[in-house]
C-alpha positions in Angstrom: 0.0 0.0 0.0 1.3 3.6 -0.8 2.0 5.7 2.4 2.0 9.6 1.2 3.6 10.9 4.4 5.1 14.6 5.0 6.0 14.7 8.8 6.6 11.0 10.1 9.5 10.5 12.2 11.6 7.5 10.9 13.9 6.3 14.0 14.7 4.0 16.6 12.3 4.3 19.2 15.0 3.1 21.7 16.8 6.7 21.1 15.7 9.5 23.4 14.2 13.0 22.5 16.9 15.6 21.5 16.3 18.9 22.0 19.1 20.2 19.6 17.6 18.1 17.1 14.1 19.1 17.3 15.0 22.7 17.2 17.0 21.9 14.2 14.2 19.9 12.8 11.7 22.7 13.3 14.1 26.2 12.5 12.9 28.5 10.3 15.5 28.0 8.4 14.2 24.6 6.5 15.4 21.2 6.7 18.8 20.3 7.3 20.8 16.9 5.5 18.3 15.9 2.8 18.3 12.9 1.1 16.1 11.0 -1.2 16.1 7.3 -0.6 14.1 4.1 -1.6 12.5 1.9 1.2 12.6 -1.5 1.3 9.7 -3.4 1.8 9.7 -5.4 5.2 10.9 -8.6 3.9 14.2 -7.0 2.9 14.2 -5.2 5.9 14.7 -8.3 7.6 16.7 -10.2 5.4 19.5 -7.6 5.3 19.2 -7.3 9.0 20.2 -10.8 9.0 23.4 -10.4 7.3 26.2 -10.4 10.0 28.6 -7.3 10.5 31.8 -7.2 12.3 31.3 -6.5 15.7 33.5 -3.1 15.5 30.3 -1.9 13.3 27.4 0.0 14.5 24.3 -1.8 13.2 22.2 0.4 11.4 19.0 -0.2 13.0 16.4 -2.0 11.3 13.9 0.4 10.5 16.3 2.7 9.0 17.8 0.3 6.1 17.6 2.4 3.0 19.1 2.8 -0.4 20.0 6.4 -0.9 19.5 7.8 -4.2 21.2 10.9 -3.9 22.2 13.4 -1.0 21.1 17.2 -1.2 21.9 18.7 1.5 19.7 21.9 3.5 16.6 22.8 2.3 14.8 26.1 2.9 11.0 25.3 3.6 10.4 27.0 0.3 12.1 24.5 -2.0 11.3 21.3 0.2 7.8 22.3 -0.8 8.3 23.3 -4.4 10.2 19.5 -4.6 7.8 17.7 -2.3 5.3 19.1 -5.1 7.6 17.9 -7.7 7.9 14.2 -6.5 4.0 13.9 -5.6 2.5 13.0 -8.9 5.2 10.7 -9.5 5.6 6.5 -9.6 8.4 4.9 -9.5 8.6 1.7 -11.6 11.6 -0.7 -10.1 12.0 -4.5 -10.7 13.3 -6.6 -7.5 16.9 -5.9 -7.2 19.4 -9.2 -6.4 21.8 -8.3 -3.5 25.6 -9.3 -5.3 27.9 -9.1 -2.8 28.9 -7.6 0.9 31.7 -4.6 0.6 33.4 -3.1 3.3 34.1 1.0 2.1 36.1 2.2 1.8 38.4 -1.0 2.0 38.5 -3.5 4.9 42.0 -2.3 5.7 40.3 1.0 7.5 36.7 0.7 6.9 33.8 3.1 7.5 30.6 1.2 6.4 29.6 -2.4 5.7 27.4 -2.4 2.6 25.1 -4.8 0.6 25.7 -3.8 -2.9 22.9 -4.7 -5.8 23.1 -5.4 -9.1 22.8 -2.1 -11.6 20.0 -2.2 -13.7 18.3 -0.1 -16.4 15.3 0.4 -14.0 18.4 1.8 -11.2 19.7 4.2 -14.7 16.6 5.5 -15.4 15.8 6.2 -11.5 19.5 7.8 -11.4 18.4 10.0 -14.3 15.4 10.9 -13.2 16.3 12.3 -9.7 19.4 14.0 -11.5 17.2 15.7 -13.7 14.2 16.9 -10.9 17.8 18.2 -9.3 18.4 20.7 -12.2 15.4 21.4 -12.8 14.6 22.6 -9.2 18.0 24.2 -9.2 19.4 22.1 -6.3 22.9 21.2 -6.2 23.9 17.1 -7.9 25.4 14.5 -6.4 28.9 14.4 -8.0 29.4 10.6 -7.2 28.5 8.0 -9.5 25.1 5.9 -8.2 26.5 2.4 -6.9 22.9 0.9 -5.4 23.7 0.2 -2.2 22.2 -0.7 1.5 24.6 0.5 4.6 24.4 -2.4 7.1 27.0 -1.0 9.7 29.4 2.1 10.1 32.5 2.0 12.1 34.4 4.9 13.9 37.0 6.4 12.5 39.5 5.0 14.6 38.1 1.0 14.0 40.5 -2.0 13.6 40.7 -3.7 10.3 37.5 -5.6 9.4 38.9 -8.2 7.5 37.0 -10.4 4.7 33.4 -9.3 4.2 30.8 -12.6 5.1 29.4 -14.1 2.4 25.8 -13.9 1.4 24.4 -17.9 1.8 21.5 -17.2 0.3 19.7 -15.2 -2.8 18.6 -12.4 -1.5 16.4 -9.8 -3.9 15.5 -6.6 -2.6 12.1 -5.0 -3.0 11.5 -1.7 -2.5 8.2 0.2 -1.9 8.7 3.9 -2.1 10.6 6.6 -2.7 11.2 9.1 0.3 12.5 12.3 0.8 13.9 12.4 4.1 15.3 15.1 6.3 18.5 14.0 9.1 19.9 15.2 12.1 22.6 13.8 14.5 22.3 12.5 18.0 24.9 11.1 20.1 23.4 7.6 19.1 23.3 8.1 15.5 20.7 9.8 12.8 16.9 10.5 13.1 15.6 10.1 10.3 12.4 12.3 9.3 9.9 11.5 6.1 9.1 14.2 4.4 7.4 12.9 1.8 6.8 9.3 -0.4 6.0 8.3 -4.2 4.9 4.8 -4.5 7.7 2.1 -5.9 6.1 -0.2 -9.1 7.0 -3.3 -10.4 8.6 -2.6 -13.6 
């Protein structure tokens, strides 16, 4: 079912209130560390939970799994609205994706993230694309980076031990995914809060 959403909090309910975060969340000024992201549907949720990580790694917590699209950065009020208005009438048509392989980035040797990487597709071109060109359009700044699809499992600290080989995936996993979200971030001592803006249904292509 399509959930068209512009205020939901997206978190772990274990993490306390922050009052820095809310005011950052509600200034005047707009909404800070934007992001548009797919969501997996609940069986990949789960799935990709499953997959080990070193235990150096911080888990990312289940609810927030997501493959991120492209980052964007602050957005006054003004312009969240005028791209919130943008993505509404939208559908996004996406085949199931097959997870290929588990990468630690940026290498094992001094890693930052474990990630399950997915197989580029024309469906993940066309998405790329399209976001890149809603981005010009709207006047908002482009991701520089090249799209690799990817899930972030775990991130380590900056000062974490070599993670050696990453595990193997036992199984064939396909990823699902069942909207599109714009999401707003902020920072707490225990990691982001997540915060949907809005969503545009995911298709099957």
């Amino acid at each position: 079912m399509h959930r068209h959403h512009r205020s939901t909090e997206h978190r772990n309910d274990a993490v306390p209130e922050n009052p820095a975060g809310a005011a950052q969340r509600n200034s005047p000024q707009g909404w800070q560390r934007c992001f548009i992201a797919l969501e997996p549907d609940a069986a990949t949720r789960d799935a990709l939970a499953a997959v080990p990580v070193p235990a150096a790694a911080r888990r990312v917590p289940h609810n927030q799994l997501h493959l991120t699209v492209t980052f964007i950065g602050a957005l006054t009020h003004e312009l969240g609205a005028t791209l919130i208005d943008a993505l509404a009438p939208q559908t996004i048509p996406l085949k199931p994706a097959p997870v290929t392989r588990i990468e630690h980035w940026p290498r094992a040797s001094h890693p930052r993230l474990t990630v399950a990487m997915l197989a580029m597709s024309d469906e993940f071109v066309a998405l790329d694309w399209r976001v890149r060109t809603l981005m010009i359009d709207l006047g908002l700044p482009v991701d520089a980076r090249a799209f690799r699809p990817h899930v972030t499992l775990g991130r380590f600290r900056r000062d974490a031990p070599a993670a050696g080989h990453a595990p193997e995936l036992t199984d064939h996993l396909l990823a699902r995914f069942e909207s599109l979200t714009l999401y707003s971030s902020t920072l707490a001592r225990t990691g982001a809060r997540y915060r949907a803006l809005t969503s545009v249904p995911v298709i099957d292509a």
